[in-house]
TIRO-2110 file (N, C-alpha, C; in Angstrom, 1 decimal):
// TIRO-2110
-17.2, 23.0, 18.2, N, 1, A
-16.3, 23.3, 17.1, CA, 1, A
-16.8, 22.5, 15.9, C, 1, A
-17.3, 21.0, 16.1, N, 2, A
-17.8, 20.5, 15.0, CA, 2, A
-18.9, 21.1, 14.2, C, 2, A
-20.0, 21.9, 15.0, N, 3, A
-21.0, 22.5, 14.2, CA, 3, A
-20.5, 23.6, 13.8, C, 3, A
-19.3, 24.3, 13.9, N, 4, A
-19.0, 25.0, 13.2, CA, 4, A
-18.3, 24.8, 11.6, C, 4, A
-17.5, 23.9, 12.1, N, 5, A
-16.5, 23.2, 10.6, CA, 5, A
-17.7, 22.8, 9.5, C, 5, A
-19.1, 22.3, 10.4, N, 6, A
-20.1, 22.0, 9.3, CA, 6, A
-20.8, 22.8, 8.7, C, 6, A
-20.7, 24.0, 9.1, N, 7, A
-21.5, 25.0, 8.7, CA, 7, A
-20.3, 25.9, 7.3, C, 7, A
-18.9, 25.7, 8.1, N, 8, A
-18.0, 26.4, 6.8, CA, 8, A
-18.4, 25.1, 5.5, C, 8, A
-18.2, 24.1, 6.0, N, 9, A
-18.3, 23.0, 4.6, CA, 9, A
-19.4, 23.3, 4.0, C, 9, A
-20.7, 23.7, 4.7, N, 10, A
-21.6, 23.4, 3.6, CA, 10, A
-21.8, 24.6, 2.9, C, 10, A
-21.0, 25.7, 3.6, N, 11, A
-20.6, 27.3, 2.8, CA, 11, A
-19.7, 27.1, 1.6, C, 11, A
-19.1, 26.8, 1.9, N, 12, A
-17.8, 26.2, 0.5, CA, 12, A
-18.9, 25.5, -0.6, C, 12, A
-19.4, 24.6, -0.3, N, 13, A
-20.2, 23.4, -1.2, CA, 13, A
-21.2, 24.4, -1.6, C, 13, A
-22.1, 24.9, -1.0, N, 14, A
-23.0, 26.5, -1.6, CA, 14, A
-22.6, 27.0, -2.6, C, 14, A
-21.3, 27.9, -2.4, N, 15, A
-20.7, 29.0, -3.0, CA, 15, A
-19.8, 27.8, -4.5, C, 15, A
-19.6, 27.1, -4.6, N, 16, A
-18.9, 26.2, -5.6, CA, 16, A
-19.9, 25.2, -6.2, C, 16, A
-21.0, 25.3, -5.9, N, 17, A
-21.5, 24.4, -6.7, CA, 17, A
-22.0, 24.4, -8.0, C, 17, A
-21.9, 25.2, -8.7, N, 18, A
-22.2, 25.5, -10.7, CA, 18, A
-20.7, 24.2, -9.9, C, 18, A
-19.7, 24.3, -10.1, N, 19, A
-18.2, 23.5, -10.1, CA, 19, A
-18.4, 22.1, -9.9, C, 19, A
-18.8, 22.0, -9.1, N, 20, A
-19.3, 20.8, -8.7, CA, 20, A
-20.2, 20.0, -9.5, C, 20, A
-21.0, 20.9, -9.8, N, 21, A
-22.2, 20.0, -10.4, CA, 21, A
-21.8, 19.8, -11.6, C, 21, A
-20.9, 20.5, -12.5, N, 22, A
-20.3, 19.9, -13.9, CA, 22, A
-19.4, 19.0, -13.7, C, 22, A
-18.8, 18.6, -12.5, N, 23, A
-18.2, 17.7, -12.1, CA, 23, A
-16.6, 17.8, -12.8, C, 23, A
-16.4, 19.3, -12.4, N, 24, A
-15.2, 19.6, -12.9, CA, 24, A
-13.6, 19.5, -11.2, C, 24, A
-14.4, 19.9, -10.3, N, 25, A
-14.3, 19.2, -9.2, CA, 25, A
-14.6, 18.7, -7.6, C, 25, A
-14.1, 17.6, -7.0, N, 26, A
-14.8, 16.9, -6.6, CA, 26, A
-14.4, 17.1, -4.7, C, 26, A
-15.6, 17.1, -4.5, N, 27, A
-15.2, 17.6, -2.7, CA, 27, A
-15.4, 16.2, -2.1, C, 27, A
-14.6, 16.2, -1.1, N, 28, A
-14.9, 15.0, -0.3, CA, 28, A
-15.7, 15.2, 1.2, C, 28, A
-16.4, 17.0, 1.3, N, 29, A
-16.9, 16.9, 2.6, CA, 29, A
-17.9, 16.8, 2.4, C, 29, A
-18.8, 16.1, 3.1, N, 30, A
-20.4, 15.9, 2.8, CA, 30, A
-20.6, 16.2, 4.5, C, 30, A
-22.1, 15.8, 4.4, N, 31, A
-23.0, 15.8, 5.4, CA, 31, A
-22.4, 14.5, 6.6, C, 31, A
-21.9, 13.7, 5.8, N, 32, A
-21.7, 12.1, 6.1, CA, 32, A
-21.0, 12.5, 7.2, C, 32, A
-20.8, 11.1, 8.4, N, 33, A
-20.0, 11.1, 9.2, CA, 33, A
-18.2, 11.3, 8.7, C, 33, A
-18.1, 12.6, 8.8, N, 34, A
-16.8, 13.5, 8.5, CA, 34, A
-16.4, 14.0, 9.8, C, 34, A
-14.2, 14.0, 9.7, N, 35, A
-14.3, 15.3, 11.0, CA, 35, A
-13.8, 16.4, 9.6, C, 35, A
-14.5, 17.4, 10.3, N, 36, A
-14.0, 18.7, 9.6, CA, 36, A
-12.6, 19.3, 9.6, C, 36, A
-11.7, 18.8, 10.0, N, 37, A
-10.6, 19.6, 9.9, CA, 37, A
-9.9, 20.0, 8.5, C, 37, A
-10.2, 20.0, 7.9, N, 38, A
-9.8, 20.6, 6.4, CA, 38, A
-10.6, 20.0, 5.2, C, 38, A
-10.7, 21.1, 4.2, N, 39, A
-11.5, 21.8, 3.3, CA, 39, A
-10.9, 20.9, 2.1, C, 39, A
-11.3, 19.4, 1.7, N, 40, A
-10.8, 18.8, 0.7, CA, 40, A
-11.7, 18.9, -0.2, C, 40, A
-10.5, 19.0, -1.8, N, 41, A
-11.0, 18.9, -2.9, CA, 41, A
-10.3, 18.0, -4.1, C, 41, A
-10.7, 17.5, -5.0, N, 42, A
-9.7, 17.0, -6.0, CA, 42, A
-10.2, 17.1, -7.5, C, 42, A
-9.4, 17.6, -8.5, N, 43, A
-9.7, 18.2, -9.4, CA, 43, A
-9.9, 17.2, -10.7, C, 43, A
-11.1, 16.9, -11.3, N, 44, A
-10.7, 16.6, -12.4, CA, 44, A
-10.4, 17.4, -13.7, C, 44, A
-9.8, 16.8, -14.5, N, 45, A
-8.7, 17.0, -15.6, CA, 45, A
-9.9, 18.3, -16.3, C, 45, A
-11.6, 17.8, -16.3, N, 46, A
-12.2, 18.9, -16.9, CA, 46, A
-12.3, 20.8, -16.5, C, 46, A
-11.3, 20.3, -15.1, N, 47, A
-11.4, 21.7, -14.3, CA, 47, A
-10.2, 22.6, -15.2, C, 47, A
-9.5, 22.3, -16.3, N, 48, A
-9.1, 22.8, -16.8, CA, 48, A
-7.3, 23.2, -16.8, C, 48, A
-7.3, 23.1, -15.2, N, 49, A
-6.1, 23.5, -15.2, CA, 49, A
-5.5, 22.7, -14.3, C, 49, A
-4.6, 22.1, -13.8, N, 50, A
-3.5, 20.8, -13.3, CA, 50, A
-3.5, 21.7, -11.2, C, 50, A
-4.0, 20.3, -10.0, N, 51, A
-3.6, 21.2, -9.0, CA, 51, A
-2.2, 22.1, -8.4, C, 51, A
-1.4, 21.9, -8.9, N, 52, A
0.0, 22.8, -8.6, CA, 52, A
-0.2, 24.0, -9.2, C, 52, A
-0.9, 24.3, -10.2, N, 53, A
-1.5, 25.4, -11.2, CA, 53, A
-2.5, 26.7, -10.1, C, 53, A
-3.7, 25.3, -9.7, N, 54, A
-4.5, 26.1, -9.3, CA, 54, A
-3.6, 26.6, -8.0, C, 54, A
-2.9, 26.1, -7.3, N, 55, A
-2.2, 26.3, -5.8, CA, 55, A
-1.7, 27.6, -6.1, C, 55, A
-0.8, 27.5, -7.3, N, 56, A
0.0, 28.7, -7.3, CA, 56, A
-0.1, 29.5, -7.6, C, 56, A
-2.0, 29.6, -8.3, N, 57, A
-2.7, 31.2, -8.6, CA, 57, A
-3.6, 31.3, -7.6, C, 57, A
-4.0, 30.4, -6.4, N, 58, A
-4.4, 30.6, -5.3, CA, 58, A
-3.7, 31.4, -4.5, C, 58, A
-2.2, 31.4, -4.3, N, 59, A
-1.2, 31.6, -3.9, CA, 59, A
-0.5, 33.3, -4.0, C, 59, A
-0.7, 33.3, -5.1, N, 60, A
-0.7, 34.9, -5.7, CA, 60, A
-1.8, 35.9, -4.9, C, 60, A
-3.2, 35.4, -5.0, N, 61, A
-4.5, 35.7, -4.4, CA, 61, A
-4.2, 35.8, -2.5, C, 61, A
-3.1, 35.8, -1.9, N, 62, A
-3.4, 35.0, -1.2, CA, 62, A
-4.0, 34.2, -0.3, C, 62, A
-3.9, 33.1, -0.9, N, 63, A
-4.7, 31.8, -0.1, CA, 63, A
-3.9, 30.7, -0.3, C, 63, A
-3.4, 30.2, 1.2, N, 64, A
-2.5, 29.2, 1.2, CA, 64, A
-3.4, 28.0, 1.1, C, 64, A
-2.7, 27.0, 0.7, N, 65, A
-3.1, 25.5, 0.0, CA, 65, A
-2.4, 24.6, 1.1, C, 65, A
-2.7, 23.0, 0.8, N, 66, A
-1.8, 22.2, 0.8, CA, 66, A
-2.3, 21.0, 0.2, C, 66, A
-1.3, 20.0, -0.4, N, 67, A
-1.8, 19.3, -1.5, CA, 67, A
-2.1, 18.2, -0.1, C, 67, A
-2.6, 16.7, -0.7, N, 68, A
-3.2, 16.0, 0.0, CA, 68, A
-2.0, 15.0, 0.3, C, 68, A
-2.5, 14.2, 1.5, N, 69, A
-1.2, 13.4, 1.9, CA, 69, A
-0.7, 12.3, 0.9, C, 69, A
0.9, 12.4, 0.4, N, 70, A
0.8, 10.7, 0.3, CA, 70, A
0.5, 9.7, 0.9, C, 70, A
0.5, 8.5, -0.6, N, 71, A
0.3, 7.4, 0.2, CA, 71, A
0.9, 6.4, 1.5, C, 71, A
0.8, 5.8, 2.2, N, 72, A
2.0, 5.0, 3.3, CA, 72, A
3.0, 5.1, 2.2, C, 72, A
2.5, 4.2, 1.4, N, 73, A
4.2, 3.9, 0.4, CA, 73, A
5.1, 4.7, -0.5, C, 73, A
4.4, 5.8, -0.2, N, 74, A
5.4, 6.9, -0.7, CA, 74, A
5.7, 7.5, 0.2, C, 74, A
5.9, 7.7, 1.7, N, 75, A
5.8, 8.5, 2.6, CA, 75, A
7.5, 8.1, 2.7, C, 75, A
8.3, 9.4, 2.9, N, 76, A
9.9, 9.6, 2.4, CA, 76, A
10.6, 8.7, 4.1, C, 76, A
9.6, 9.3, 4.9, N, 77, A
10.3, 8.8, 6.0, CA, 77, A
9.6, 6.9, 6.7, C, 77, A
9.0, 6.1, 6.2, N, 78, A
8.9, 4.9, 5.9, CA, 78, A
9.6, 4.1, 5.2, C, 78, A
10.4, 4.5, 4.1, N, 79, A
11.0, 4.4, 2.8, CA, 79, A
12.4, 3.5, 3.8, C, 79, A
12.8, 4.4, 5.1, N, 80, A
14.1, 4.3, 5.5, CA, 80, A
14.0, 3.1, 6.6, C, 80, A
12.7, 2.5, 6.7, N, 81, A
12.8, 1.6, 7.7, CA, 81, A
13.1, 0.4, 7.0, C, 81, A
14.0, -0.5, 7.9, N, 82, A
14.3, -1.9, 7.6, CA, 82, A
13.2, -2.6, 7.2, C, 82, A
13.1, -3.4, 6.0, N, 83, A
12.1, -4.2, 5.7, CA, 83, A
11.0, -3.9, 5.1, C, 83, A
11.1, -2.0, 4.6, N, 84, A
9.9, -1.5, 3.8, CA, 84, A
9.8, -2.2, 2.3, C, 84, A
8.7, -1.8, 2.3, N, 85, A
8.4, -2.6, 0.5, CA, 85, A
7.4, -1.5, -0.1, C, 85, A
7.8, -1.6, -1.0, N, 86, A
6.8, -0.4, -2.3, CA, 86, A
5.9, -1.3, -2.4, C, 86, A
5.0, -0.2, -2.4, N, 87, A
3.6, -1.2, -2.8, CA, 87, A
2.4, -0.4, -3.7, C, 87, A
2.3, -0.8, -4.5, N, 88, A
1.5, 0.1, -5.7, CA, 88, A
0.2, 0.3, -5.3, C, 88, A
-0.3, 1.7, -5.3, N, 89, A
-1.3, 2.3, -4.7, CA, 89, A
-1.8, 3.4, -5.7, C, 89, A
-2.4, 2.6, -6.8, N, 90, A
-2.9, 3.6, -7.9, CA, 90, A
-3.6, 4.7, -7.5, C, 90, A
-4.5, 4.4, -7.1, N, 91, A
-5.9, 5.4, -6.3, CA, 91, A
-5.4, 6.1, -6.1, C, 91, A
-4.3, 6.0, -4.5, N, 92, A
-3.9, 6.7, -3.2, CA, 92, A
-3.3, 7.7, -4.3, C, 92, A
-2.3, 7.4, -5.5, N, 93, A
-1.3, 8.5, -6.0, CA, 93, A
-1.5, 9.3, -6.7, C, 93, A
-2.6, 8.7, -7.6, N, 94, A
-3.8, 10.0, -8.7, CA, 94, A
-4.2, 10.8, -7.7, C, 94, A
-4.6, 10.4, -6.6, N, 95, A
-5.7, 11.4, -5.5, CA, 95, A
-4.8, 12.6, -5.2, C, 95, A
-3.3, 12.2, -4.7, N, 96, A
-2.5, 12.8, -4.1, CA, 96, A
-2.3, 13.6, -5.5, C, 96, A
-2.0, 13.8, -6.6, N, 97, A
-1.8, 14.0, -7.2, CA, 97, A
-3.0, 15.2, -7.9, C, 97, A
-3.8, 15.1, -7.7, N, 98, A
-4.7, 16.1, -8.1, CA, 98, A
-5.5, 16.3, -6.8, C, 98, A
-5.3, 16.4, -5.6, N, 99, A
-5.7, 17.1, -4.5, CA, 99, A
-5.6, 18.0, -3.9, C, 99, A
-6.3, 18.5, -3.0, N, 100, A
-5.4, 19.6, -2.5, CA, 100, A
-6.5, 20.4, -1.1, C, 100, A
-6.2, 20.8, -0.4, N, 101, A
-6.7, 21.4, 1.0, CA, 101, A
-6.8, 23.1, 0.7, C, 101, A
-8.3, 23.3, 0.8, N, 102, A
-8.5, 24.5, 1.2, CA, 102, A
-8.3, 25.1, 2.6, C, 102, A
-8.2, 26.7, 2.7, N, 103, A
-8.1, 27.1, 4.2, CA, 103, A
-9.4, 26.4, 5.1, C, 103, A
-9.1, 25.6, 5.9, N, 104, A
-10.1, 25.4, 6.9, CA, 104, A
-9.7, 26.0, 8.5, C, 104, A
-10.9, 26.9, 9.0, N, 105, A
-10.6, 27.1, 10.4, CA, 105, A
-11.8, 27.7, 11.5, C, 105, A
-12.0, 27.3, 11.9, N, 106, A
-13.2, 27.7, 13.0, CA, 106, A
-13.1, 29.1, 12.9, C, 106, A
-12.0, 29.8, 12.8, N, 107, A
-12.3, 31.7, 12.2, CA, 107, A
-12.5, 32.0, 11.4, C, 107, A
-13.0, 31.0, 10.1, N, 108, A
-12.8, 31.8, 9.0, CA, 108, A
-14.6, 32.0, 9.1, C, 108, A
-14.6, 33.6, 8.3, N, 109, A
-15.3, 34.5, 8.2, CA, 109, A
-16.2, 33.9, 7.0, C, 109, A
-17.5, 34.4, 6.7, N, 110, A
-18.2, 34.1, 5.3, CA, 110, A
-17.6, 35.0, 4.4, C, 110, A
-17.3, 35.9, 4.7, N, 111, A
-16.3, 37.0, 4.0, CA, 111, A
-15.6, 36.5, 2.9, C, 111, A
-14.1, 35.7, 3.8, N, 112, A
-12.8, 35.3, 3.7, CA, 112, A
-13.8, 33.8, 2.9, C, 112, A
-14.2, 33.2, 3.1, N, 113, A
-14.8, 32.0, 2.5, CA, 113, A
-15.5, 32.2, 0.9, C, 113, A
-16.2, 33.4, 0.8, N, 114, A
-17.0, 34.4, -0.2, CA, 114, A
-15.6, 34.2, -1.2, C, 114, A
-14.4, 35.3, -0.6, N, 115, A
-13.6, 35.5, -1.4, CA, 115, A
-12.3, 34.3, -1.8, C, 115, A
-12.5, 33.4, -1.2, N, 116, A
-12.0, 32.0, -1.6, CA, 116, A
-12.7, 31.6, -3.0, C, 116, A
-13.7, 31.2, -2.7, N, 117, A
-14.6, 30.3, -3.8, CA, 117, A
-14.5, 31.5, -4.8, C, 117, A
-14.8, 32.8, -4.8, N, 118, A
-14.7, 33.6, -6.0, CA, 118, A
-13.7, 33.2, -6.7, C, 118, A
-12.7, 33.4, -6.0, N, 119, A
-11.1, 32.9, -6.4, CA, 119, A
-11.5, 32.1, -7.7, C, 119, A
-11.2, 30.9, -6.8, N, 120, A
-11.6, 29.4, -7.6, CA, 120, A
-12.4, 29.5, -8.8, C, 120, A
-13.7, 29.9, -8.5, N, 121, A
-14.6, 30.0, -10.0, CA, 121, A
-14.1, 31.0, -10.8, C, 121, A
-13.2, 31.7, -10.6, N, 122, A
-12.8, 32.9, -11.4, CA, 122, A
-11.6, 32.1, -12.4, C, 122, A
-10.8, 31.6, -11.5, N, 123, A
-9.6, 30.8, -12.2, CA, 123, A
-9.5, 29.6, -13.1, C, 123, A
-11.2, 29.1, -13.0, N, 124, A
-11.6, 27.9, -13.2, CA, 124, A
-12.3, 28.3, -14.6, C, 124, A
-13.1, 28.9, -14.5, N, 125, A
-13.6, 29.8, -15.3, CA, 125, A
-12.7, 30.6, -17.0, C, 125, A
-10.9, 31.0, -16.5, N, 126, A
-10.4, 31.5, -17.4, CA, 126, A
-9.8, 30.6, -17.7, C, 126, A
-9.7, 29.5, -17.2, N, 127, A
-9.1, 28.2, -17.6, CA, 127, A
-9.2, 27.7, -18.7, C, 127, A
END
């Protein structure tokens, strides 16, 4: 299953790279010791359009999203334990904040992957 997840990553990274390489946005799957279970990206500000934007014209298309996890200290059900404390996590919240998970899955097709990234460069593109 792992040489499969690596072969969709480096499909996505192929098919998006003009994106990438202006550094409009930024993947976190590499070659590196990664597990593949989902297709992370995070957008900077030059990609034109905010990620809840791109989600929701992904979404139209569709292609279901999900944004990236918060941080511990934002996590709603932590919040309720005795003795929690907020703890500022600049990084963690920008990340969260302009992140987001493409479809990843041992079935997906070069097809369904083709018509992902079109998506994306399309939307990115009229941005």
């Amino acid at each position: 299953m792992y040489r499969l997840f690596k072969i969709i990553i480096n499909y996505f990274n192929d098919l998006l790279y003009y994106i990438r390489r202006n550094k409009k946005i930024y993947f976190y799957n590499t070659l590196d010791n990664n597990v593949y279970w989902v297709y992370a990206v995070n957008l900077n500000p030059s990609f034109g359009i905010n990620r809840d934007e791109l989600m929701r014209k992904l979404k139209n298309e569709g292609i279901e999203t999900r944004t990236f996890f918060c941080s511990m200290s934002d996590q709603p059900c932590l919040k309720k334990i005795k003795g929690f404390r907020k703890i500022r996590t600049p990084i963690a919240s920008r990340i969260w904040k302009t992140g987001l998970y493409l479809p990843s899955s041992h079935t997906l097709s070069d097809k369904t992957i083709e018509f992902i990234s079109k998506k994306i460069k399309k939307i990115q593109k009229n941005s």
